[in-house]
C-alpha positions in Angstrom: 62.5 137.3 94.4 63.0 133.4 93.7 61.4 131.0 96.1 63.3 127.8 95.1 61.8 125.9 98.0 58.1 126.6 97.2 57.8 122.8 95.2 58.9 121.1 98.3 56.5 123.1 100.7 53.4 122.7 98.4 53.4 119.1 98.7 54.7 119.6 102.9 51.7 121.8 103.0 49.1 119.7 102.4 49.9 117.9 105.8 48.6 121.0 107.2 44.6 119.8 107.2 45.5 116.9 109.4 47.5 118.9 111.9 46.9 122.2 112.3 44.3 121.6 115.2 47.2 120.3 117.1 49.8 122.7 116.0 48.5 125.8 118.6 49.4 124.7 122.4 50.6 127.1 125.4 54.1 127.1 124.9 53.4 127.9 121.3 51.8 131.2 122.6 54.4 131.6 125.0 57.1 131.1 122.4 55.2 133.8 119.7 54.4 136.6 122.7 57.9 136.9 123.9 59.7 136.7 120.5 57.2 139.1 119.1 57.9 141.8 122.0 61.6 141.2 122.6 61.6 142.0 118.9 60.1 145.5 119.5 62.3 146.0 122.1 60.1 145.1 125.2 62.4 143.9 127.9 60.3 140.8 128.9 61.7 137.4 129.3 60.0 134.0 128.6 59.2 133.1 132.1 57.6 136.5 132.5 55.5 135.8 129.5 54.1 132.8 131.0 53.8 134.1 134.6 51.5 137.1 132.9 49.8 134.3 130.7 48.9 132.3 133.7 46.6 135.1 135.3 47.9 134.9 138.9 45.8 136.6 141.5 47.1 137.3 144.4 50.7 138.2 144.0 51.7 142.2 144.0 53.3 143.5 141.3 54.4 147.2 140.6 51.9 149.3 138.4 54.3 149.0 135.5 54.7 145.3 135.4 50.8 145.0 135.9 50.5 146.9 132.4 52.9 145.1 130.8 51.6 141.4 132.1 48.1 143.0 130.1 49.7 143.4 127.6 51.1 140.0 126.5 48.0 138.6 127.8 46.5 140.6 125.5 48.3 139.5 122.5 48.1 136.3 123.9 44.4 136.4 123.5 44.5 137.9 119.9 46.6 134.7 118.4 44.1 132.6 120.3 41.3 134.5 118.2 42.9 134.7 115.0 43.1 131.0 114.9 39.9 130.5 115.3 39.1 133.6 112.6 41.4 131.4 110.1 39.8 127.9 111.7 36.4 129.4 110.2 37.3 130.8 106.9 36.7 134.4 108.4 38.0 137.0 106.2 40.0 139.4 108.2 38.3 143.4 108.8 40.0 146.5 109.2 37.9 147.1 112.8 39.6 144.3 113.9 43.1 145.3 113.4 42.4 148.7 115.0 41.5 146.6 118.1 44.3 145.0 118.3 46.5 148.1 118.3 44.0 149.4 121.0 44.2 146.1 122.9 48.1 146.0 123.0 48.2 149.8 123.8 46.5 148.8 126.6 43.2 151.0 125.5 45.7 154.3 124.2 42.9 156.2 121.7 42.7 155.3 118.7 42.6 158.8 117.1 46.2 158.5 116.3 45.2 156.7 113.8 44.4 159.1 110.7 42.2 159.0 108.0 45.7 158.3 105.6 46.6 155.3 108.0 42.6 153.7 108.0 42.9 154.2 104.6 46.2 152.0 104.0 45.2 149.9 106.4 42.4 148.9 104.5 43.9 148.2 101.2 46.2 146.3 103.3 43.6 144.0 104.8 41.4 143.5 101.0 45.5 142.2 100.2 45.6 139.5 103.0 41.8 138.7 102.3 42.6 138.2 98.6 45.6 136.1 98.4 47.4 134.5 95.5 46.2 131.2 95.0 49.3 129.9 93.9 52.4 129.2 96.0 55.4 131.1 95.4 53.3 134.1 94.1 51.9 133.9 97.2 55.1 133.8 99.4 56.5 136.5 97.1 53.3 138.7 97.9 53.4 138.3 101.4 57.1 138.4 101.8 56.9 141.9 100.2 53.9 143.6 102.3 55.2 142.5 105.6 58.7 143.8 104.6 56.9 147.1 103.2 54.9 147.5 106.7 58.0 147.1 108.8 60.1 149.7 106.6 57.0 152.5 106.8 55.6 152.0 109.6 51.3 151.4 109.5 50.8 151.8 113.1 52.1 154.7 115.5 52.7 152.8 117.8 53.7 148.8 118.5 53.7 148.3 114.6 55.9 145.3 114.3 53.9 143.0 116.6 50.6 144.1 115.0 52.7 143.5 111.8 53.4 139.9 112.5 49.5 139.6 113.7 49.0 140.7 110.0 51.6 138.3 108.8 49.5 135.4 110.6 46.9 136.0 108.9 48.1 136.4 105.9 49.6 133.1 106.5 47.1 131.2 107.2 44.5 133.0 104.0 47.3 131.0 102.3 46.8 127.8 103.9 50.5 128.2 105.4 51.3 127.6 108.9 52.4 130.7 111.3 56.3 131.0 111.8 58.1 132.5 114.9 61.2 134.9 114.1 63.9 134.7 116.5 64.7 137.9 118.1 68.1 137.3 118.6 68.5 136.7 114.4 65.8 137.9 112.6 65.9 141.8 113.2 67.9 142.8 110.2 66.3 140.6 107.2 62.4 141.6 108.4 62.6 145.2 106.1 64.7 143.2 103.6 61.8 140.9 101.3 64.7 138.8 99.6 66.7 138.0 103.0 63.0 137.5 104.4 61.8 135.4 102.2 64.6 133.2 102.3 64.1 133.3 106.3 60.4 132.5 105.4 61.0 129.9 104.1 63.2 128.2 106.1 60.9 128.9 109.5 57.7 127.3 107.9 60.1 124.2 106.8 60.3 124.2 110.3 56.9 125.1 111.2 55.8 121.7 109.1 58.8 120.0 110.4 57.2 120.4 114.4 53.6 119.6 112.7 54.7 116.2 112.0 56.4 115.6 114.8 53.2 116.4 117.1 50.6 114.2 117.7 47.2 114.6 115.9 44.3 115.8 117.8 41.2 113.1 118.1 
């Protein structure tokens, strides 16, 4: 799997120190929770997504809705706290994936998950806390896990959002910013690593492309 591109993003990446503080706002979440759903198949809009986000009291909603609303703020909540995971330099742990599938199941048990899937899930996790140092091994690396997680599955349930969670991650242990797939496009090319890597490559062009254009954080 070439990554031609990889030359031009090492020298855009090192761009990243100066603006990653500012690169994490609420339409940013907004953006990442609805495409990640509406990906899955959640029939959620973007002005839902930021109605739930905004935590109005006050206003009925049906029972259903109410779960789902918990739901994306939930995940809202998890991007907020793996930022500041990669912010620190805090390698990622196995417990904390399990919580997010428990958070975004809205607190289903996590006995589904079997001693074959903590097991995978582990070697998965020691694979996004040990990346390859060097660029396109590194793209190459993570193009092919999160295409290997989407085609068999790691989760039983919710796996490609906790999937792109992982791919955040893995992301940022790389120094890389976090890319937004577009759930209108990118369905097809996510088991796929060579389509995806090409498509990776393109959104964090993108990614560095809306880091410049933003101001810097004093």
């Amino acid at each position: 799997m070439p990554a031609p591109d990889a030359p031009a993003l090492r020298a855009r990446r090192e761009v990243q120190p100066l603006h990653s503080g500012r690169f994490f706002d609420a339409s940013d979440v907004v953006n990442e929770t609805y495409c990640s759903f509406r990906l899955d198949g959640w029939d959620v809009t973007p002005q839902q997504v930021s109605e739930a986000l905004l935590q109005s009291v006050g206003r009925p909603r049906p029972e259903l809705r109410s779960r789902q609303a918990q739901r994306l703020r939930n995940h809202a909540s998890i991007l907020h706290h793996i930022e500041s995971s990669l912010r620190l330099g805090e390698p990622l742990k196995p417990h904390v994936v399990v919580r997010w599938f428990t958070t975004l199941s809205s607190g289903l048990s996590a006995s589904g998950l079997d001693d074959a899937v903590l097991v995978r899930l582990d070697q998965v996790v020691r694979k996004i806390n040990s990346p390859q140092l060097r660029l396109q091994p590194a793209l190459q690396e993570i193009t092919r896990l999160h295409a290997q997680l989407m085609s068999e599955p790691l989760m039983p349930g919710y796996n490609g959002i906790v999937c792109r969670l992982l791919l955040r991650y893995h992301l940022g242990r790389c120094n890389l910013p976090r890319v937004t797939f577009d759930p209108t496009l990118d369905a097809t090319v996510l088991t796929e690593p060579e389509s995806l890597l090409a498509r990776l490559l393109r959104l964090i062009d993108q990614s560095y492309d809306r880091m410049l254009l933003r101001p810097r954080r004093q």
